[in-house]
C-alpha positions as CSV (number, residue, x, y, z in Angstrom):
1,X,153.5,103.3,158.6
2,X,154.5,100.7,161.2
3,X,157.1,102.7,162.8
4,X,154.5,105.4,163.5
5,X,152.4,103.7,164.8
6,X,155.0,101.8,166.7
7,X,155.9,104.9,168.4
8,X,152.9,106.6,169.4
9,X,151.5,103.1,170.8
10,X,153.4,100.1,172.5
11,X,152.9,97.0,170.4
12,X,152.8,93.3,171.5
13,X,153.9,90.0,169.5
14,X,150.3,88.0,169.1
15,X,148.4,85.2,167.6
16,X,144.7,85.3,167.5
17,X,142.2,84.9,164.2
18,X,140.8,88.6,162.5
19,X,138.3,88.8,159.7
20,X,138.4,91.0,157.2
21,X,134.8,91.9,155.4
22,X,136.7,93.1,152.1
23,X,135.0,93.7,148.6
24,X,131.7,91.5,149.5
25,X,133.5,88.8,150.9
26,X,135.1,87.7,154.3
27,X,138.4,86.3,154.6
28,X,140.0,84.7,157.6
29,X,143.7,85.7,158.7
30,X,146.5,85.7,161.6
31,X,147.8,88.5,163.2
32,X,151.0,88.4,164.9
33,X,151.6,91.8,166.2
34,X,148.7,94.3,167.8
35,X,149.0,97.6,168.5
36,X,146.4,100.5,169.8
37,X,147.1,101.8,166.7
38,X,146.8,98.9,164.2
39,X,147.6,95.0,163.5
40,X,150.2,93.3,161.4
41,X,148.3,90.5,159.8
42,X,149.4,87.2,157.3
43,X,147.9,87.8,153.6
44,X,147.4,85.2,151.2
45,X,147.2,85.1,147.4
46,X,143.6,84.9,148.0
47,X,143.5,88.1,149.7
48,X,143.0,91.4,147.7
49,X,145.4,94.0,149.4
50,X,146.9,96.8,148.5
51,X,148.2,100.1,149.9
52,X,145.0,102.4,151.1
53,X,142.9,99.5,151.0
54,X,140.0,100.0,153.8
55,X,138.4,96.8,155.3
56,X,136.1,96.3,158.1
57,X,138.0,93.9,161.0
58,X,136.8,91.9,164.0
59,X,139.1,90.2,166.1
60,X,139.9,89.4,169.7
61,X,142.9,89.3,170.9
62,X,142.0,87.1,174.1
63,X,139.3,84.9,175.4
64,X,138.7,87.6,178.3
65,X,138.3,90.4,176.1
66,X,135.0,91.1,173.8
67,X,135.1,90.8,170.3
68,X,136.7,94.5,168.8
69,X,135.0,95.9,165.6
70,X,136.7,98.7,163.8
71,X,137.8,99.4,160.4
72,X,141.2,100.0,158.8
73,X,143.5,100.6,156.1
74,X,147.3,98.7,154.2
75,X,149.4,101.2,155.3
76,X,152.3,98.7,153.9
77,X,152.9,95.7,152.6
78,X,155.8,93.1,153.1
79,X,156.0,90.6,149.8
80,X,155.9,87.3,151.8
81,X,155.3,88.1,154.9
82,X,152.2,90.2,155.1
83,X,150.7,93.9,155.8
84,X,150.3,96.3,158.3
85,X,146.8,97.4,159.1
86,X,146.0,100.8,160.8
87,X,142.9,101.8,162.3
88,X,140.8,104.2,161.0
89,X,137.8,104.1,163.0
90,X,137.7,102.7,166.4
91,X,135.4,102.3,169.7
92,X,137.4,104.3,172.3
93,X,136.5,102.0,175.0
94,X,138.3,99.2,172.6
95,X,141.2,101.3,172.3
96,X,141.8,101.6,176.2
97,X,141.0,98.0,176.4
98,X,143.5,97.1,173.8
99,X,146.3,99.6,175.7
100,X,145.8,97.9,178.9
101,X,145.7,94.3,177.6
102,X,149.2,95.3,175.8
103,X,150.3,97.1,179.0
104,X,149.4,94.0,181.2
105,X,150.9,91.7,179.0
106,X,154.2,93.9,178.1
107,X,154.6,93.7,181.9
108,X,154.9,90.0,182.4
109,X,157.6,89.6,180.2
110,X,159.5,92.5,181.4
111,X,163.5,91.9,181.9
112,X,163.6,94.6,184.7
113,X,161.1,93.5,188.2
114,X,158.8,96.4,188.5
115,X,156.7,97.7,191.9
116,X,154.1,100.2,192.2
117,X,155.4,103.8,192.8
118,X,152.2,106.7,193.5
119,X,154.0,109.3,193.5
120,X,153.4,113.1,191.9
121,X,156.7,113.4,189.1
122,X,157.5,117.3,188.4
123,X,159.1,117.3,184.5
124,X,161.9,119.7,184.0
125,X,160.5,119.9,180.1
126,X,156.7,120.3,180.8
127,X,154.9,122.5,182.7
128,X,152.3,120.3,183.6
129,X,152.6,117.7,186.5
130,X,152.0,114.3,186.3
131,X,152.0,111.3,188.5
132,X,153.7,107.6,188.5
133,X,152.3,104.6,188.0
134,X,154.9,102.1,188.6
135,X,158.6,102.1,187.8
136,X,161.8,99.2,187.6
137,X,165.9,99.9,187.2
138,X,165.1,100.4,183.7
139,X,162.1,103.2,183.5
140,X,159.2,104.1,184.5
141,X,155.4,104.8,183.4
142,X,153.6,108.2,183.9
143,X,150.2,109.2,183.9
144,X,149.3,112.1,181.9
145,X,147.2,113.5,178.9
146,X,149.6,115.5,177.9
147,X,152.3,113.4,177.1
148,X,155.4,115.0,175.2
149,X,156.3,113.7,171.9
150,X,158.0,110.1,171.7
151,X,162.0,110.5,171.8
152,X,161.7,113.2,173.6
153,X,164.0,113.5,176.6
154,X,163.2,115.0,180.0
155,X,164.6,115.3,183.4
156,X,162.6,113.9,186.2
157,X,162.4,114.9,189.9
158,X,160.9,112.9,191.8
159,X,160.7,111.0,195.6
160,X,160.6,106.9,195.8
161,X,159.6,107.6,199.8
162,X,158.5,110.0,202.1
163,X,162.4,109.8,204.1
164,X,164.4,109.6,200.9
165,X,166.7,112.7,198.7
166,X,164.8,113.8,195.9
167,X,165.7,111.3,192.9
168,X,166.8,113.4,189.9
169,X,166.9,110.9,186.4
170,X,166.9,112.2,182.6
171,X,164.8,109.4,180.6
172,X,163.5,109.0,177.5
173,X,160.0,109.2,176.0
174,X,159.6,105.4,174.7
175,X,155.9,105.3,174.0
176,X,152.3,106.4,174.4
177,X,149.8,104.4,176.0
178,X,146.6,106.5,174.5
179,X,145.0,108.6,177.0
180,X,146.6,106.7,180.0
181,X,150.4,107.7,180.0
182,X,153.7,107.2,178.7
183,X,156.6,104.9,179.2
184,X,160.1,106.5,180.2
185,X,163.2,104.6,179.7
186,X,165.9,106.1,182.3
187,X,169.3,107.4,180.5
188,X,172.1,106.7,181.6
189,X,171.3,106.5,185.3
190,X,174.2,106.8,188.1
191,X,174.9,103.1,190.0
192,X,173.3,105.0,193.2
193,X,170.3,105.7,191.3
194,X,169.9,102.0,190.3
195,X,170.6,100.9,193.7
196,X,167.9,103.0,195.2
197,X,165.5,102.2,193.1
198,X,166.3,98.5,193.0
199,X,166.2,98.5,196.5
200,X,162.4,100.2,196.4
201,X,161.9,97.5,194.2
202,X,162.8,94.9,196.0
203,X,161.3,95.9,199.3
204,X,158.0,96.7,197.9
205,X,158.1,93.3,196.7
206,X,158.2,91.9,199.6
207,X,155.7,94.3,201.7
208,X,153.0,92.8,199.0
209,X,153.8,89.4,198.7
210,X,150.9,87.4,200.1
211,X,151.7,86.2,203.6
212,X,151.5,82.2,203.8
213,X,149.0,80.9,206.2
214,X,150.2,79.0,209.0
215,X,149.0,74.9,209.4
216,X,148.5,73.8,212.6
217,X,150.1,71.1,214.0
């Protein structure tokens, strides 16, 4: 179901051709949403869907990616709209390159500015340890492959720089990125806390913004 899937992966809005090899023939459709764990897709009339169906798809989602083939079932349909698709068979290098096309391009449209943060996060809820990726006022992603369930919330301790107090936030497990991670969404965080981070944020910025080369007069 799309709110499964929805929740274990991260989905992006899309538009890009798939082709479905379906009961000896090949049809042509649109997808508008892609996930790592399926597509939502147009249907037509023409097209012979129905719940459990199985198809064979190819598609790619970008001109810089290679062309995916996988295969994949109606988990639901939507009477004039059109069906959601999840994979049931596919490449796991084409999985991660999916996850970090929708990562990349989730991250572009972001409301919150986001920086780079390496450092190791210590999970009041997991045993395990993990480490950051990057983070923004409104959450953070975490690299781990053992990722606790989506919805779950944790308390995070964790250092923004080598000087600073200990930062101490409860988030929110949003999503899982396969293999690479999950996203956190920060609950309820304190205006200090904001501030601090935004402040990271902002200055990290600026440490990596390309310095402009000087004409000479």
């Amino acid at each position: 179901m799309e709110k499964r899937d929805s929740r274990r992966y991260p989905r992006l809005n899309a538009q890009f051709t798939v082709q479905l090899d379906l009961a000896s023939a090949t049809f042509r459709v649109r997808a508008f949403s892609l996930g790592g764990g399926g597509l939502f897709i147009t249907t037509t009339k023409e097209l012979p869907l129905q719940m459990g169906t199985e198809t064979a798809v190819r598609f790619r989602p970008a001109k810089h990616l290679p062309l995916i083939d996988a295969r994949a079932k109606v988990c639901y349909l939507v009477p004039g709209r059109g069906a959601a698709l999840e994979f049931t068979a596919i490449n796991d290098d084409d999985r991660r390159r999916l996850l970090g096309f929708i990562h990349n391009k989730a991250a572009s449209t972001r409301k919150h500015a986001r920086a780079a943060l390496a450092t190791q996060i210590s999970c009041q809820e997991s045993m395990s340890l993990a480490f950051s990726r990057e983070i923004s006022a409104g959450g953070m992603f975490i690299e781990t492959k053992d990722p606790l369930p989506v919805g779950s919330r944790v308390t995070l301790r964790f250092n923004l720089s080598d000087s600073g107090d200990v930062m101490i936030l409860v988030g929110e497990v949003g999503y899982h990125a396969g293999n690479l991670g999950m996203g956190i969404r920060f609950v309820e965080p304190t205006p200090e806390d904001l501030q601090r981070i935004q402040d990271y944020v902002s200055s990290t910025s600026v440490e990596h913004k390309p310095k402009s080369k000087k004409t000479e007069g």
